[in-house]
Phi, psi and omega in degrees: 000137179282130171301126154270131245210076187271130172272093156282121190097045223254007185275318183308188192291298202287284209328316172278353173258011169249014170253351171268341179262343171282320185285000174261359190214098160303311219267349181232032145206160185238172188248095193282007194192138146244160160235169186227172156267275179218021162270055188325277176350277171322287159291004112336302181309307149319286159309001175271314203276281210282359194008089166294171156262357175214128173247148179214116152251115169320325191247104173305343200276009159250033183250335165296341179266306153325293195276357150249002162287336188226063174280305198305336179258145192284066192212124183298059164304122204221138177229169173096154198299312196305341178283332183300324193279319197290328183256345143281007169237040169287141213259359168254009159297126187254352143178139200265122183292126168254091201244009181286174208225125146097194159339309227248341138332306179331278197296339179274305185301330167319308178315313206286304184301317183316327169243093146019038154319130176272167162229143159261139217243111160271325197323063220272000197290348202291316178256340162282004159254268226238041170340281205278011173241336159321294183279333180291341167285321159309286170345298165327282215279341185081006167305146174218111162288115206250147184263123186254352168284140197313274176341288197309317171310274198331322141342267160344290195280336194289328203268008178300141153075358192249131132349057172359330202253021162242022138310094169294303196193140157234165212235102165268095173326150176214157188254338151132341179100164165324311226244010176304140181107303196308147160306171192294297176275029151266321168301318201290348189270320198292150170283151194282337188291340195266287190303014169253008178252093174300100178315345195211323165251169199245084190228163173292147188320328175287296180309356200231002185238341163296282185333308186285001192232004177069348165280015153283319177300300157294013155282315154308332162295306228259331187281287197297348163304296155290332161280000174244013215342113202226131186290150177309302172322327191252029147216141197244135172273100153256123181326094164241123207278349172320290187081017201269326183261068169333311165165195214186112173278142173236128220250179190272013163247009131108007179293184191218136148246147150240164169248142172255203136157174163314157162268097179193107134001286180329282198322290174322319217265288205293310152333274174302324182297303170278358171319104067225055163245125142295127156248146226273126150252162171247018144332153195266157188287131168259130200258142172264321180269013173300304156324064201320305195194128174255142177215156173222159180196163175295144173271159193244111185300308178332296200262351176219075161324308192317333185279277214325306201290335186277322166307311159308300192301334181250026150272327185271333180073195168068260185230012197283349194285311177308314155298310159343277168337288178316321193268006186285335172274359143272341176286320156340323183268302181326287192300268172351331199249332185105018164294319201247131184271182173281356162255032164272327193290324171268016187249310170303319182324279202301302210299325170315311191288348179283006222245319214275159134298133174266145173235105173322260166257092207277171199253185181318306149001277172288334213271297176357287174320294180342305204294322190270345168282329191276354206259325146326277168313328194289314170317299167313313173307305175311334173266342167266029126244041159273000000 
């Protein structure tokens, strides 16, 4: 039987590149839903090739351009954010990719677990808002999240066959970004145009401005934390600029596992798809004698404040992971347009987050409200530093 496979977000990086991994193994998923936010083009293009039975653009002012690009096809077009959620919980879905990017992630996957959905969870912002109520709805529902960012997978497959109480620690590789290295008054010079040029991945502009600012690693400590559930203390960051050591568990007898591999998307993405099946790729390969040297090092706290902070936000818990997120996607949206430089961005964060009410446990609800007051104060930061 073929997995049926709904994409949110199938326009972005992971979405096209897991419609590039569905279109290599035909006979074993079909694609029942894609959604876009407002690349209306692209999904058209995508629904033609792949003809789901539900299409969703988020931004109703496209939808009218959707349903007459795809009138002649047997395919249900539906817009606006509620939808996004109403087609992750379609009851002939066998499991949903969650490839939106930032906040606007949540709520379709909350949707998607509430009918016992599995996710392959790119989203990582979906646990790093609402970690512990997230997995406690999987849990319920029998639901199972599978992780498809590379470091998490890599996690996932070292901890196969392993004993939860022989967890020592787990070791998230970071590649350091363009800007690994730099001084303080070399950061204060770089352009959102420099940081978008990533050594080693190929990612959307938010996720690739994280990466340079090191706060995609700490948006990850806070995903490995829950998803693995593991004290904040027992996960570690090291710099490996290679990106070849996905990441690593280290056990209470002092072994080490690694996952290896090329910097390919794909893999991690073709992983959650076939789970508990390895599927056969034609991706390329990494060669050991290709390879001149893997190397490591410490991230430097110092100068890309943004991990240090995420460490903090996920020690205080409660709701602080969430503003933290929020004022990070505004500053980020901010960076990207020139407003702002780039060692402004941990300076708007921290003041949001001094700035905000904690709420110890806070509900759906509440993390919503987090979002838009934080996104808010952030807003603010940004005109006090004008």
């Amino acid at each position: 039987m073929k997995k049926k496979v709904a994409i949110l977000g199938s326009t972005g990086s992971i979405g096209t590149q897991s419609l590039e991994v569905i279109q290599q193994h035909p006979d074993d998923f079909e694609v029942i839903a894609l959604t876009a936010g407002r690349n209306a083009d692209l999904l058209i293009e995508q629904a033609m090739r792949f003809l789901p039975r539900h299409v969703v653009i988020a931004d109703e002012s496209c939808y009218d351009m959707v349903q007459e690009a795809l009138a002649h096809f047997p395919i249900q077009i539906s817009a606006g954010i509620q939808a996004l959620s109403d087609v992750a919980a379609l009851p002939e879905t066998d499991i949903v990719i969650a490839a939106m990017v930032g906040f606007a992630g949540l709520l379709p996957v909350y949707a998607a677990l509430k009918n016992g959905k599995n996710i392959a969870l790119a989203n990582k912002e979906t646990l790093v808002i609402a970690g512990a109520l997230i997995t406690a709805l999987a849990r319920e529902k029998g639901a199972h999240i599978l992780p498809v960012d590379s470091e998490h997978s890599a996690i996932f497959q070292c901890l196969s066959g392993e004993e939860p109480g022989s967890v020592e620690k787990l070791i998230l590789t970071a590649s350091g970004g363009p800007f690994r290295g730099m001084t303080h008054d070399q950061l204060a010079k770089v352009t959102s145009r420099e940081a978008l040029k990533h050594p080693n991945w190929c990612m959307g502009n938010k996720v690739t401005i994280d990466s340079a600012s090191l706060m995609n690693k700490g948006l990850e400590v806070i995903e490995a934390r829950w998803l693995f559930q593991i004290n904040p203390s027992d996960i570690e960051v090291v710099v490996h600029p290679q990106s070849i050591i996905h990441s690593m568990v280290q056990f209470t007898d002092g072994s080490i596992k690694a996952q290896m591999g090329l910097p390919d998307m794909r893999t991690p993405i073709q992983y959650a798809l076939g789970y508990p099946n390895r599927l056969i790729s034609t991706f390329s390969r990494f060669s050991f004698t290709d390879c001149r040297e893997l190397t490591f090092e410490k991230p430097d706290f110092a100068n890309f404040r943004n991990l240090a902070l995420a460490y903090e936000a996920l020690r205080m818990g409660g709701n602080m992971p969430c503003i933290m997120n929020a004022a990070n996607e505004v500053v980020v949206g901010a960076f990207l347009c020139d407003r702002i430089q780039f060692l402004d961005m941990p300076c708007v964060i921290e003041d949001t987050m001094r700035k905000s009410a904690f709420i110890a446990n806070p509900s759906l609800q509440d993390f919503q409200l987090c979002d838009q007051e934080a996104r808010a104060r952030a807003e603010g930061g940004l005109r006090g530093l004008g």
